[in-house]
C-alpha positions in Angstrom: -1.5 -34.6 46.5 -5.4 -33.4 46.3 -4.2 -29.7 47.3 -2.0 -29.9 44.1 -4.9 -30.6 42.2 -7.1 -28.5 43.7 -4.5 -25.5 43.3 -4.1 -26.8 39.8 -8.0 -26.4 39.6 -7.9 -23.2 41.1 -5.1 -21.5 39.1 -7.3 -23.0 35.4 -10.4 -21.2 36.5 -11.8 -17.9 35.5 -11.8 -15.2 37.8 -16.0 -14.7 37.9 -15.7 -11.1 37.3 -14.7 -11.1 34.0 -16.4 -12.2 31.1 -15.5 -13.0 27.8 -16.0 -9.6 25.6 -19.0 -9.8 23.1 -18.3 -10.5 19.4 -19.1 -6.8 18.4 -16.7 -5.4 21.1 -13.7 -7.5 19.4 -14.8 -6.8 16.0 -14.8 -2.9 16.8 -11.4 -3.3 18.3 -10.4 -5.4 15.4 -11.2 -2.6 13.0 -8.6 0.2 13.4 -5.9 -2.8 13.9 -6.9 -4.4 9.6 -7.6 -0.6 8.7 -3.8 0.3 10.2 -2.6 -2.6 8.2 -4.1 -1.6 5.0 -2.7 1.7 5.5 0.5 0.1 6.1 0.7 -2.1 3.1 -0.3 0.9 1.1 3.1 2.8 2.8 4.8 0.0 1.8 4.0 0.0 -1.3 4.3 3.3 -1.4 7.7 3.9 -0.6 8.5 0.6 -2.7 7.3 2.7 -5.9 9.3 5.7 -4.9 12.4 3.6 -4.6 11.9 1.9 -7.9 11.2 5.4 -9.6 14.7 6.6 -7.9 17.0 4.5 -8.1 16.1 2.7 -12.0 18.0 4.5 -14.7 15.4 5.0 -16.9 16.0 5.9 -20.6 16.9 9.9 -20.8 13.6 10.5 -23.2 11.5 8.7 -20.5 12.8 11.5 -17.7 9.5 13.5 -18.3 7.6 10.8 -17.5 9.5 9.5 -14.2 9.2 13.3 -12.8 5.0 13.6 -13.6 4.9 10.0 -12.0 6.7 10.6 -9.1 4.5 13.8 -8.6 1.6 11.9 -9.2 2.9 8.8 -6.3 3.3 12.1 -3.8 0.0 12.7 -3.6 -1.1 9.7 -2.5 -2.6 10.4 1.2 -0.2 7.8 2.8 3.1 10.4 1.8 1.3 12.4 4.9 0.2 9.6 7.1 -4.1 9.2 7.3 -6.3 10.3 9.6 -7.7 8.8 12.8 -11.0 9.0 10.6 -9.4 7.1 7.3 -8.1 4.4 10.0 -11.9 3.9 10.9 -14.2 4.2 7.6 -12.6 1.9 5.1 -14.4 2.2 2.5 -13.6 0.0 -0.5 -11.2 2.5 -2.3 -8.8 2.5 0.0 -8.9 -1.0 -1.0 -9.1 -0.1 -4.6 -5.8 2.2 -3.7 -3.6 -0.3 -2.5 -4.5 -2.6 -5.5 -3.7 0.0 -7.8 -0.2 0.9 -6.0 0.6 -3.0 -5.8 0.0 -3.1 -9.4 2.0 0.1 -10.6 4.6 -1.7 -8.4 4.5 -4.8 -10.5 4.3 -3.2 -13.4 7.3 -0.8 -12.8 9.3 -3.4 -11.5 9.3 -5.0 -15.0 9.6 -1.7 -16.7 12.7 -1.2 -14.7 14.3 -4.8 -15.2 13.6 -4.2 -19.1 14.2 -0.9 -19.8 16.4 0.9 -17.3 19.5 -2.2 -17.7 20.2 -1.8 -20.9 23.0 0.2 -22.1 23.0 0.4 -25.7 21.7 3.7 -27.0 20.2 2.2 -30.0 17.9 -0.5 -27.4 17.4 2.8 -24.8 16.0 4.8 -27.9 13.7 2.3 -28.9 12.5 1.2 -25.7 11.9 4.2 -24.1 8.4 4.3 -26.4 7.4 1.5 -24.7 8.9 2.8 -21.4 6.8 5.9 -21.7 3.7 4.2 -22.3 4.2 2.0 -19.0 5.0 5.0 -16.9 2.1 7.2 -18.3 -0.3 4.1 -17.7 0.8 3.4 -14.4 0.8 7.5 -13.9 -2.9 7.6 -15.0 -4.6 4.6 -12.7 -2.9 6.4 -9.7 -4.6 9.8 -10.3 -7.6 7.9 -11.0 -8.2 6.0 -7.9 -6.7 8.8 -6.2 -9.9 10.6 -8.1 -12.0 7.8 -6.4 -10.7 8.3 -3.3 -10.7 11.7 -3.1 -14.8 11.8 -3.8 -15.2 9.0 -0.9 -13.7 11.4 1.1 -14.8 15.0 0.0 
């Protein structure tokens, strides 16, 4: 019964060669695994836009602005995938980016609930003014923090 234990003891202890890595080494491996995630969230987000902008049927005077949005939402570096070096330097407009997309998101996602389910010409003809105005805006902060990120960068 003591050679159970003492096994037991044995098996619980830490080999003396290794050591427990410092607090810098896990925060530099920890890094690339939040900046992945960010990038991830911002795919996510991404594609979530692009499926919104797809398959809503938007009021027929609001087709201009679906198309410049949808160019604008391509150009967001995620569409390509990021660097090794984006994955390392975060620098707080990526952050500002994935805001930015989350809130477009939201903001389409309402548009789309409001304006692209109803059927009545009369209701598509007066909404799409306000339709317009929600894609344009949401158009507009993406090319602007895709500005921002763009200087970080360049």
């Amino acid at each position: 019964m003591s050679s159970n234990k003492l096994n037991l003891g044995k098996a619980l202890a830490l080999p003396t060669g290794l050591s427990r890595p410092s607090s810098r080494t896990s925060q530099a491996a920890q890094a690339p695994i939040q900046s992945q995630s960010k990038w991830e969230k911002i795919a996510e987000t991404h594609a979530a836009i692009v499926s919104v902008l797809e398959t809503t049927h938007w009021p027929r005077k609001s087709e201009d602005s679906v198309k410049s949005l949808i160019t604008v939402i391509e150009q967001v570096p995620i569409a390509k995938g990021p660097s090794q070096d984006d994955l390392i330097h975060q620098p707080a407009n990526v952050d500002q980016l994935a805001s930015v997309l989350q809130t477009v998101k939201t903001k389409l996602d309402a548009a789309a609930s409001r304006h692209g389910a109803s059927t009545k010409p009369s209701a598509f003809f007066h909404r799409s003014e306000t339709c317009n105005q929600v894609l344009n805006t949401c158009r507009q902060d993406i090319a602007d923090a895709l500005r921002t990120l763009h200087d970080a960068y360049a």
